[in-house]
Structure formats: C-alpha cells, structure tokens
C-alpha angles and dihedrals in degrees: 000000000000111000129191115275092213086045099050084042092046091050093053094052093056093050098060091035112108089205101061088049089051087051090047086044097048105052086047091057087044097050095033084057102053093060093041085049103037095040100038088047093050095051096045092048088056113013092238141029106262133212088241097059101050080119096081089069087069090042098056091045094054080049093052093041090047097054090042093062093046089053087055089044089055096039114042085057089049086045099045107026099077086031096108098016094047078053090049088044096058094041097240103106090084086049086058092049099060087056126093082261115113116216091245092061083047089054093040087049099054090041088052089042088057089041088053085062084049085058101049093049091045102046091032088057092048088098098061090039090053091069091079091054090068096056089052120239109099122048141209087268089050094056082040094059082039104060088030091063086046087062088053108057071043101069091029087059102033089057090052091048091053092040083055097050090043095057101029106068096211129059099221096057097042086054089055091051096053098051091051093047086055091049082048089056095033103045105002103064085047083049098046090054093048084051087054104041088054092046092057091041080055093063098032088062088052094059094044096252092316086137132038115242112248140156091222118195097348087089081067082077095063085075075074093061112093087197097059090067093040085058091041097049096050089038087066085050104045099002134066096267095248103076095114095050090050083057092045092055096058088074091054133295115323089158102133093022109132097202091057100042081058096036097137102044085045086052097047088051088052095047088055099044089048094044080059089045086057102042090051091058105052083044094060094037094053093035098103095204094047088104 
C-alpha cells in the first residue's frame, strides 16, 4: 500500500507534537465533562432519572457534538494555516518540489495529515459519546452522519487553511487569515442576510407594507456556513428536522424554497465544491512549471 510521503512525515510530526495531545486531551475533559456534568446533575436534582426527563440524554449529546465541532473549528486553522508556509519558512519546500512528488500529492498530503487530527478527536471522544447510547435516543448511525459531517467541515476548513498558507508568505499571517475567513463563513453570511432583510424592511416600510420584507437570495450564502449543516444535520437527530428552515425564515418566507427545505444536503455539495476551488489554487501557486 503506497502512502503519501507528506502525509506519513506529517503523521509523525503530530505524534510526537504536545500540542496535538493537549488538543486530544482537551476535547475529552470537555466532553467528559458535559455527561458527568448533564447526567450526575440530573440525578441529583431528582434521585433518580425519571421517565419525564429522557430528554437530557438528547440534550447532552447536541452539547457534545456542539463543543466537538468547535474544537475542530479551533483546531484544523491552527493545524493548515502554517502547513505550506511553515514548509517555505524552513526552506524545504523547494526541496519537496524537486522530488517525484507533484504539488497536488504535497497539497493532498497536508490536507490528509489535518484530517487525520479530525479522526483522532473524533474516535478518541466515542467513549464519552457512547454514554447516550445507553439511554436510548440516539443510535450508532447517528454518531456515524455526525462525525461524517465533521469530516466534512474538516475537509471545507483544512483546504482553506492550506489555500491560506500557500498564498500568504508568513505563518503567522496565513494562520490569522484563516481564522478570519472562518469567522466570514461562521458569523458574516448570516450577517449579510440580516443586512438584507433589513434593507428590504426598510423599504417596505417606505412604501407602507407594499413589499414583504426578505433576504432573497442572500440566504443562498448560509450553504457557505459550515455550521448550518452542522445544525441541520443534529436538528434531524434530537430536533424536529426543521430547525434550519425556522432560521431561514427569519430573513422572509422560504417556505417553499427548495433550497432551503434541503439546506444541509445543498451546503455540504458547496463545501465540497469550494474545498476543490481551494485546493486547486494552492496547487496551481506552489506548482513551479504553472507559468
């Protein structure tokens, strides 16, 4: 079996890293400590679990899948954004260009390398997750969609890290950027359709409510948002499956959208694309012969 060469470096590298194991250890001691904290606290608060509050099992799970993601969130930038420049800095990326090694195995490899971090969170937190298996609830397949979908964002915000180290020279920089292009997808779409559905509230109170307030298609830019999935995705475990649509429909009537109805499998399609988008470009900018 031929592995990547970047990718086999780049393991080593994170098993002997300190950093990586604070990360691991972390999100178990965070995690651990949501279900000590949720199940202990509802037992003491009642002596007993009662058939009336079965629902704290779904609740501690949404909270355990919620801090997970934002540990990936946290981590994959921290992880990608020095990956090429970190390469540039320490003068051996030209080494790894005169290799038999294409640029685009270079970029797969880092990307694998930062996936690899998504796996060990992931499988290393299946203990703690495993308690709610036991109430009942949530299911194997359910723990299955949800770390696939944590691949997912995993893939979405590593490529846009790498993208970021390939085209900003310093790492330090190309960490930074990442991290505010996150914070674009994460905070500023959902920004950009507040902005327009006030915009449009604005006019339709000009014209005396000859207009019905909407974002239009500026809700289009939540597919960018890798936490819209995320929320999308767990609403259809624990919620009532339509939690995405309710949100949507802050910003005017999307109703009958079908966009909206099938947010999350529509988001997922775009990360994906876009992931491509951005491993094409840091392809093409480290690839010597691309002039």
């Amino acid at each position: 079996m031929n592995i990547n060469p970047v990718f086999e470096k780049e393991i080593k590298r994170h098993t002997r890293s300190i950093k990586i194991s604070w990360i691991v250890c972390a999100c178990n001691v965070l995690l651990g400590s949501i279900a000590i904290t949720s199940f202990f606290g509802e037992s003491a608060a009642f002596g007993s679990m009662r058939a009336s509050n079965y629902s704290m099992p779904g609740r501690c799970y949404m909270m355990m899948a919620y801090a997970l993601f934002a540990m990936i969130l946290v981590a994959v930038p921290a992880i990608t954004g020095g990956s090429i420049s970190l390469e540039r800095e320490s003068k051996t990326l030209d080494v790894l260009l005169t290799t038999n090694l294409n640029p685009w195995k270079i970029i797969i490899g880092k990307l694998e390398s930062a996936l690899s971090v998504v796996f060990l969170l992931a499988f290393s937190t299946m203990p703690a997750l495993a308690l709610i298996l036991a109430f009942g609830g949530i299911n194997f397949w359910d723990i299955f969609w949800m770390i696939g979908i944590l691949l997912v964002t995993g893939i979405y915000i590593g490529s846009l890290g790498i993208c970021c180290s390939v085209v900003f020279k310093r790492t330090t920089i190309a960490t930074v950027m990442t991290y505010v292009f996150v914070l674009i997808f994460l905070v500023g779409t959902i920004a950009a359709a507040g902005m327009g559905f006030h915009v449009t509230k604005l006019q339709a109170t000009a014209q005396d409510g000859g207009m019905i307030p909407s974002a239009g298609k500026l809700i289009y830019l939540f597919l960018l948002n890798p936490l819209v999935s995320f929320v999308g995705l767990i609403s259809q475990q624990v919620g009532n499956g339509h939690e995405i649509t309710t949100i949507c429909n802050q910003f005017g009537n999307y109703h009958k959208d079908y966009i909206v109805t099938h947010m999350v499998w529509f988001s997922i399609g775009t990360q994906m694309f876009l992931s491509m988008i951005f491993l094409g470009i840091a392809g093409r900018k480290i690839n010597p012969l691309r002039k």
